[in-house]
N, C-alpha and C positions, 0 to 999 in steps of 0.2 A: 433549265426550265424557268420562264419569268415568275416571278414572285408579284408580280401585279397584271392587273387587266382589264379590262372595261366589256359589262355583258348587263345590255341593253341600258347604257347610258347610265350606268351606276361604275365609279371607279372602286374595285377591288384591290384590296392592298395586304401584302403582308401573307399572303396567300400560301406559302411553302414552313411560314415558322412552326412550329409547337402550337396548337390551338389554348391549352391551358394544360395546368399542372397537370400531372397524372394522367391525361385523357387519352395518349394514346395515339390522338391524331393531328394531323395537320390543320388548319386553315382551309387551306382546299376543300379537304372532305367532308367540311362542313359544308361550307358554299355550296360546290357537287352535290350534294343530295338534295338539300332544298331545290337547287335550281332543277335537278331532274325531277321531283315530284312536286313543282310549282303548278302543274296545271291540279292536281291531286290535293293539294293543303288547300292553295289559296280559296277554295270552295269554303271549304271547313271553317276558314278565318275571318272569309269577307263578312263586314257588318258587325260583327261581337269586339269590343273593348277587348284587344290584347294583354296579357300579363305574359310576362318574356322569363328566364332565369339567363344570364348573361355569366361569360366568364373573361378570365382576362390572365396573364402569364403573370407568377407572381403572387397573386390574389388569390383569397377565397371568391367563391360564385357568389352572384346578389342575385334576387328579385327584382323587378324594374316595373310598375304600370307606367308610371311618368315615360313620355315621349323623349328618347336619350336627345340629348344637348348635339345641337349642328344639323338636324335631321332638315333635310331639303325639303324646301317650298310645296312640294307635289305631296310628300308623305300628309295621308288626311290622320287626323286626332277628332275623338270626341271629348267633351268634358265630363269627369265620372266626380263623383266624393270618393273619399278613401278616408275609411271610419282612422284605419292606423297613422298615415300620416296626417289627421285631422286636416285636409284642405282640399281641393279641388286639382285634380291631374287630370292628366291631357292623355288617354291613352289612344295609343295607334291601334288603326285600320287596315286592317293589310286585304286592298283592295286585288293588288295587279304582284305582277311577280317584280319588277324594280324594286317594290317595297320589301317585299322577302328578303331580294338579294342586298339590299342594303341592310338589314336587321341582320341579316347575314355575313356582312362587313364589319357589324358592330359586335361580332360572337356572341351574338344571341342564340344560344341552342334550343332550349324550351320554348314553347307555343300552346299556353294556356288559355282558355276561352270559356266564357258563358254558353250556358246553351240558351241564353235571349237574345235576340237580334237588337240592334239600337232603335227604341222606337217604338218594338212590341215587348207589351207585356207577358205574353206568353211564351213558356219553354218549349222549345222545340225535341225535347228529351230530357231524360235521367240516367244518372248511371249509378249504380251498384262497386264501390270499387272496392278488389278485394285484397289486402293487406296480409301476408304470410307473417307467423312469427322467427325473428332471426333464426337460421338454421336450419330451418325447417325443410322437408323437400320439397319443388312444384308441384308433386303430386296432389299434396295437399289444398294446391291450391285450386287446381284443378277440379278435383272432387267438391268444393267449395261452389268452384262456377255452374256445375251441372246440380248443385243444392237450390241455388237462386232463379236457373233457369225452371228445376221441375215448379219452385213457387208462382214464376209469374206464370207458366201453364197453367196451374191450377186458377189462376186471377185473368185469366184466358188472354196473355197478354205474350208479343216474343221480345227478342232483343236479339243482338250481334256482338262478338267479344271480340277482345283485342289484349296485346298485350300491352300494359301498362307503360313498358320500354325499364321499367325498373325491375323489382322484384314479384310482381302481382299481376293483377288483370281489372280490364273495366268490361262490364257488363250492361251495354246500352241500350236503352229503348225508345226508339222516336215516339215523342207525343204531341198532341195536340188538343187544345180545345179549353185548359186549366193553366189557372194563374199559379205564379212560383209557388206559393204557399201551399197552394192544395198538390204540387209535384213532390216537395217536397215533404209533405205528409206520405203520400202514397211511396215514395222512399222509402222514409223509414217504416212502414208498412212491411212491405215487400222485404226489407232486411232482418226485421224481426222473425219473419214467417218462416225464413231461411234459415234463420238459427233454431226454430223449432224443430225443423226438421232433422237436423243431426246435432244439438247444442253440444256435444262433445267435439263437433271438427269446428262451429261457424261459432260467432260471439258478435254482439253489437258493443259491447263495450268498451267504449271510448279511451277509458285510462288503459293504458299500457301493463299495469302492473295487476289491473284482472281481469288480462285474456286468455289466464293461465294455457299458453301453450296454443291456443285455435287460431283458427284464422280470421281477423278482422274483417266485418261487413261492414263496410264504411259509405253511411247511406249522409252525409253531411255535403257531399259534392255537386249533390242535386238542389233545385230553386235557382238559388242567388251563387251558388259556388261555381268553382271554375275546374275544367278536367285538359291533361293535356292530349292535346291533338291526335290523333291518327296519321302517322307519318313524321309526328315530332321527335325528335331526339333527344337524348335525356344525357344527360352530367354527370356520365357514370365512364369509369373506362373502356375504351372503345365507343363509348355514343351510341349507347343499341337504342332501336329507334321502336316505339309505338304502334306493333303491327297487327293489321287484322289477321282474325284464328279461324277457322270451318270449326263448328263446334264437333267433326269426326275429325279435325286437326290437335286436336288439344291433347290428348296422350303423347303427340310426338314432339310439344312444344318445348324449349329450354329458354327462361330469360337470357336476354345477351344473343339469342341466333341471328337476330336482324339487327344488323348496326349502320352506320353510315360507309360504309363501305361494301357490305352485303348487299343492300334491300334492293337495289335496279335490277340485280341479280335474282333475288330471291322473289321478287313481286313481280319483275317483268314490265310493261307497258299498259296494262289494264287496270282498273281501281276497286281491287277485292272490297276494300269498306264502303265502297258506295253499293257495290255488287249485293254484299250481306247483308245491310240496313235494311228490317225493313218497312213497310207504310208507317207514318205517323197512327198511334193507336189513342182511343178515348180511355182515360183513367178511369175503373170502376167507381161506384158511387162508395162503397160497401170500404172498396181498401183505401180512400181517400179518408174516410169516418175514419177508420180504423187507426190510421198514419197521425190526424192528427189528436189522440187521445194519448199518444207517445211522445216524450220531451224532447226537444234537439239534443242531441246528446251533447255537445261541447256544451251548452246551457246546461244540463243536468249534472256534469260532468264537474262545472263550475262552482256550482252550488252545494255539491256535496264537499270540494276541495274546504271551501269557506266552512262548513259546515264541523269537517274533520279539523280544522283549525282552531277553530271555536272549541271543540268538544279539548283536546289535547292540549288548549290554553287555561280553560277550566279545570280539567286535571290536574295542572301543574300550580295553581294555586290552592289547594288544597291543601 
């Protein structure tokens, strides 16, 4: 079998080795999958600022917005800020499928996105994503997403879920008509409501060390935040990949069913995530109020770390 190739004027290289440590798979099967659900992602990508997770043999995985080094004249980039590397990056566009299969070239597995288009202000959705604690069984998580979704019936709103491609699930609602800010209010709105509902299985809180045990609602990925793709692949052994669920699917779902090797199989030629989305919905007035009378939690989160620092530095001068 050749170990290179050329599919649609993008030259593929290296295509039979080891993709990355522990993953499991080839090269190819990365390629492979992208290029069969190119007609299927590139929807999802066109327009939004990409953020990639990259891997390499060898290596640990990186994060990447910067447009990687060498990339061909056609690859389009916009210019963003990036608060962490204090400067201006140039992130890809993945308009057409050469662009894919080249990110593709570069083993980029991940395909992270705004839900803003370049240009508009407004979010085209929110997701809800839900976070298991280590060990924990899926069931839990499950039970979790049918917590979130009775909340937004109640807030007379739907959504579509998917799996995460990790351990969890995303819980997404196409909106329209409100700037990031008030999405992301109605977020964390809608995540709080959700832990009212059972506070012994769901938890908004942030720190890690007091979720005693529930499952994380992680309403931070909404506004300005970035979720990965529906159809993306994730950096996990085997590559299970980011799939949409029927919410009468969810009992029979296990993390890791759908991988880069499975999904052509298991999805077929049809686009269940476009199928399940549905209309873009107006944010209530009431869980927008509501949403922003709640703190970002990584800002709240922050504040109290300073706060515990402060108190246990004073302590200790006593």
């Amino acid at each position: 079998m050749a170990t290179s190739e050329e599919r649609d004027g993008v030259r593929l290289s290296s295509l039979d080795s080891p993709l990355g440590d522990g993953l499991e798979v080839t090269k190819r099967d990365l390629v492979d999958h992208l290029d069969a659900f190119a007609d299927r992602l590139v929807p999802l990508l066109a327009g939004r600022p990409l953020t990639i997770k990259r891997v390499r043999p060898g290596a640990a995985p990186f994060i990447q917005r910067d447009v990687p080094k060498g990339a061909p004249e056609w690859v389009r980039t916009v210019a963003t800020w990036s608060d962490r590397a204090h400067r201006e990056v140039h992130q890809v566009l993945v308009e057409d499928r050469r662009t894919l299969l080249w990110l593709a070239n570069q083993r980029a597995v991940e395909y992270h996105v705004p839900f803003s288009r370049v240009g508009e202000e407004q979010p085209t959705g929110l997701v809800l994503d839900l976070d298991p604690p280590d060990g924990a069984p899926f069931d839990v998580v499950v039970r979790t997403a049918r917590l979130c979704r009775r909340a937004l019936a109640e807030a007379g709103l739907t959504a579509a879920v998917k799996t995460s491609g990790s351990t969890g699930v995303h819980v997404v609602v196409p909106v329209h008509g409100s700037p990031a800010e008030d999405v992301a209010a109605a977020t964390r709105a809608l995540a709080a409501r959700a832990e009212r509902l059972d506070p012994e299985l769901a938890t908004t809180a942030y720190v890690v060390a007091e979720r005693g045990g529930r499952v994380f609602v992680d309403s931070t990925r909404s506004g300005r935040g970035t979720v990965a793709a529906a159809y993306s692949p994730r950096v996990r052994p085997g590559l299970p990949v980011s799939a949409p669920v029927g919410w009468d699917e969810l009992d029979d779902v296990r993390p890791g069913d759908v991988t880069v090797r499975t999904a052509r199989e298991r999805v077929g030629d049809g686009d269940p995530w476009a199928a399940a989305l549905p209309e873009p919905q107006q944010l209530p007035a009431d869980l927008v109020a509501e949403g922003h009378t709640i703190p970002v939690a990584r800002v709240a989160a922050m504040h109290e770390g300073k706060r515990r620092a402060r108190a246990k530095a004073a302590e200790a001068e006593q």
